[in-house]
C-alpha positions in Angstrom: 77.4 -33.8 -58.3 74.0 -34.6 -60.4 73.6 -37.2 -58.6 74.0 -35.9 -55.4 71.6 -33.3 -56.1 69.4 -35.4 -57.5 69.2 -37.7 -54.0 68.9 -34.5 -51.8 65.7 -33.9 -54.1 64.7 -37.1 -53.6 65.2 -37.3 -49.5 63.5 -33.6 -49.5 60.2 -35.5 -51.4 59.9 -38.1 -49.6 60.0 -36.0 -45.7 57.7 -33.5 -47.7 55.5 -36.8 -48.3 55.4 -37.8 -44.3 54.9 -35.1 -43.4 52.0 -34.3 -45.4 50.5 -37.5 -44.3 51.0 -36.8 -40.3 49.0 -33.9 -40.8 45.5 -35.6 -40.6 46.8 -37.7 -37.3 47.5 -34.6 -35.8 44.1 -32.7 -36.9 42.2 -36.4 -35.3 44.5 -36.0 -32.0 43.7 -32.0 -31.4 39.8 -33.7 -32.0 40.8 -36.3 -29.6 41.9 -33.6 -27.4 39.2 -31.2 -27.4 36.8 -34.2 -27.1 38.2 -34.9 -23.6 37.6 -31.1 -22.3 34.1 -31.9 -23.4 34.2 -34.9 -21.8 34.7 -34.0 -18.4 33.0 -30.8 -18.7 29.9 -32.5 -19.1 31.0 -35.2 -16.1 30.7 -32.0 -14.1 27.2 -31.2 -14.9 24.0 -32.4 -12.8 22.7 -33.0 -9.4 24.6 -34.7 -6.8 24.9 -35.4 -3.1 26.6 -37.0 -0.2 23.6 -39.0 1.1 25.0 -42.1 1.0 27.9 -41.3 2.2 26.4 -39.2 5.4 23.5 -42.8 6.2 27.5 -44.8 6.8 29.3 -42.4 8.9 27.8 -39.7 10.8 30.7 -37.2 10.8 29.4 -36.4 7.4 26.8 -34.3 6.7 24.2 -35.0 3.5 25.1 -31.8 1.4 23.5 -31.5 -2.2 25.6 -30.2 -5.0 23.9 -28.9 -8.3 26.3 -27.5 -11.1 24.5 -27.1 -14.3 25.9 -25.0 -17.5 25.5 -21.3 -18.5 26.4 -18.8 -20.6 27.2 -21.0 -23.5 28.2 -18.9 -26.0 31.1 -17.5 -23.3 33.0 -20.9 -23.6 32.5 -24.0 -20.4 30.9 -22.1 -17.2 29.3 -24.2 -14.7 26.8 -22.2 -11.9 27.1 -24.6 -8.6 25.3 -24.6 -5.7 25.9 -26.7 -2.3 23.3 -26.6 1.0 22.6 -29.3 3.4 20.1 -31.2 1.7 17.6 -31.0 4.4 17.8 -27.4 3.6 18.6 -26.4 -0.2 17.0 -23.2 0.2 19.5 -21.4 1.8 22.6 -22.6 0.2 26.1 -21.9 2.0 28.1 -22.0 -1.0 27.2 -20.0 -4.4 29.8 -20.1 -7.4 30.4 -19.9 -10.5 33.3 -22.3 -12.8 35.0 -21.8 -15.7 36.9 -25.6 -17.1 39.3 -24.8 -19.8 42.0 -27.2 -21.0 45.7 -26.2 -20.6 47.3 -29.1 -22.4 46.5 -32.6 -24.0 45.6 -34.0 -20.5 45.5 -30.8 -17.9 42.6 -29.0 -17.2 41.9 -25.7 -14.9 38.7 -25.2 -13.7 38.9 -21.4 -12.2 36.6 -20.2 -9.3 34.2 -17.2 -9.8 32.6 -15.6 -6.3 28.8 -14.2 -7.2 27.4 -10.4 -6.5 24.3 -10.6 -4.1 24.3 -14.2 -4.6 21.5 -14.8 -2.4 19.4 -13.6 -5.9 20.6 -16.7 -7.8 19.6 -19.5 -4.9 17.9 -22.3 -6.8 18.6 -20.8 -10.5 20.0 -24.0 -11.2 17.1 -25.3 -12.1 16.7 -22.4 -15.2 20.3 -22.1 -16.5 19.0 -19.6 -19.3 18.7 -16.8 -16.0 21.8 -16.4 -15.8 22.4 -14.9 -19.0 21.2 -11.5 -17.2 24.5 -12.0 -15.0 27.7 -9.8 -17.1 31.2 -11.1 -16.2 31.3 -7.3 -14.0 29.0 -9.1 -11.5 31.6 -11.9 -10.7 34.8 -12.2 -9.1 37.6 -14.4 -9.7 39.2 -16.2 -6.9 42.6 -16.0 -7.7 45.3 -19.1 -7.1 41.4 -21.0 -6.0 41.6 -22.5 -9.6 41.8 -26.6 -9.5 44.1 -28.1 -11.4 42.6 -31.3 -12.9 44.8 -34.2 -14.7 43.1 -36.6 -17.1 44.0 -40.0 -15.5 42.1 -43.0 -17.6 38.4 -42.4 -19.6 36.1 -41.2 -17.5 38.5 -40.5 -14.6 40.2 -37.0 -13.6 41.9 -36.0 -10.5 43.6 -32.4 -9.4 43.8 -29.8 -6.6 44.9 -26.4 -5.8 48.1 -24.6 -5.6 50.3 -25.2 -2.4 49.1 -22.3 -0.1 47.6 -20.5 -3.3 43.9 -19.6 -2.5 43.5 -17.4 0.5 41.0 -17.9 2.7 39.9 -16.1 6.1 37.0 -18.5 6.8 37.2 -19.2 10.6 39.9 -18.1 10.9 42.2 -19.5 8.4 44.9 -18.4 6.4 44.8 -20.8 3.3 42.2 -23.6 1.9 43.1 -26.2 -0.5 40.7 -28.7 -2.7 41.5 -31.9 -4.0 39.0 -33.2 -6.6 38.6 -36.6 -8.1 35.7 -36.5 -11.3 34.4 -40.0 -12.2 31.5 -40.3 -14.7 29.0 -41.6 -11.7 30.2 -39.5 -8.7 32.8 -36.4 -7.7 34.7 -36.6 -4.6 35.8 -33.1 -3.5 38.0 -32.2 0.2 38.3 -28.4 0.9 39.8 -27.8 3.9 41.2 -24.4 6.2 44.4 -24.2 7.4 46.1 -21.2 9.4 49.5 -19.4 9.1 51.0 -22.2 11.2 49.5 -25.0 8.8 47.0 -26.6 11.6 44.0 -27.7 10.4 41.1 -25.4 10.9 38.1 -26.5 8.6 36.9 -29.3 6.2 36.6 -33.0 6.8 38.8 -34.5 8.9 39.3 -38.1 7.0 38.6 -37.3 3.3 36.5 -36.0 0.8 33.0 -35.8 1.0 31.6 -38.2 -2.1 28.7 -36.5 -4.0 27.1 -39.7 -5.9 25.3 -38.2 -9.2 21.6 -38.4 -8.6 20.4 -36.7 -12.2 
């Protein structure tokens, strides 16, 4: 029986002893993992647009896309701004992102609608402004939020909910967006539907491709 006790003492040690040295693996893999949302937070960030893209096939349109940090101390809020290019000043689309990580590889990047955006065109340019917007003066969209998956380094790639994020924009019932993030470029198809599924709005072939231009 000493003995037996004795080995049960011994066995406890030595799982006491790997497990005490997992510890700093895990504490370098939660690193690891909050390096990554900081990784493609910041491959969100700057100006982009679709020039390129528009010069090889005409049924695209050159839009410019700016999305540029605020509210820092809040947590990861991006404030993004899309126009034709040829007209920047009057911007069609005015939002607001917030990318937080869900796991060791999945990412949500939620979808914020503006109060009398129309004050906030070009405030890209002087991120610090917006810290006179509260949170009371936004709107989430709800079921909007993309869902991104960490793919390879430098690489992510999500969408929206099936039928999630309503939408009444000509018409339709639904839209979706799927999103690809790479370090030099984002590719991003948002597209209407109607309560019969038929395709209302968006491109027709794919995503537009905003090349990163600062």
């Amino acid at each position: 029986m000493k003995h037996l006790i004795i080995s049960l003492a011994f066995i406890a040690t030595l799982f006491s002893c790997k497990n005490s040295e997992k510890s700093p693996d895990n504490a370098e893999n939660n690193k690891i993992e909050a390096n990554h949302l900081q990784e493609l937070f910041g491959m969100m960030q700057g100006s982009f647009n679709s020039e390129i893209q528009a010069e090889i096939d005409s049924t695209y349109f050159n839009i410019s896309l700016h999305m540029y940090p605020i509210w820092e101390d809040k947590g990861n809020y991006l404030y993004v701004e899309q126009a034709l290019n040829a007209k920047q000043s009057k911007p069609y689309r005015q939002r607001i992102y917030e990318v937080t990580q869900l796991n060791d590889s999945m990412f949500s990047s939620a979808i914020y609608t503006i109060k009398h955006d129309s004050l906030w065109i070009g405030k890209w340019k002087t991120p610090k402004a917006f810290d006179s917007l509260s949170m009371n003066q936004v709107s989430q969209k709800k079921g909007c939020e993309v869902i991104l998956k960490r793919l390879d380094s430098d690489y992510y790639k999500g969408e929206t909910g099936e039928k999630t994020c309503k939408s009444t924009l000509y018409g339709a019932s639904y839209a979706t967006s799927e999103v690809e993030i790479f370090s030099d470029k984002i590719i991003s198809w948002d597209r209407g539907f109607d309560d019969k599924d038929e395709h209302i709005w968006g491109a027709e072939k794919g995503g537009y491709i905003f090349n990163k231009i600062d």
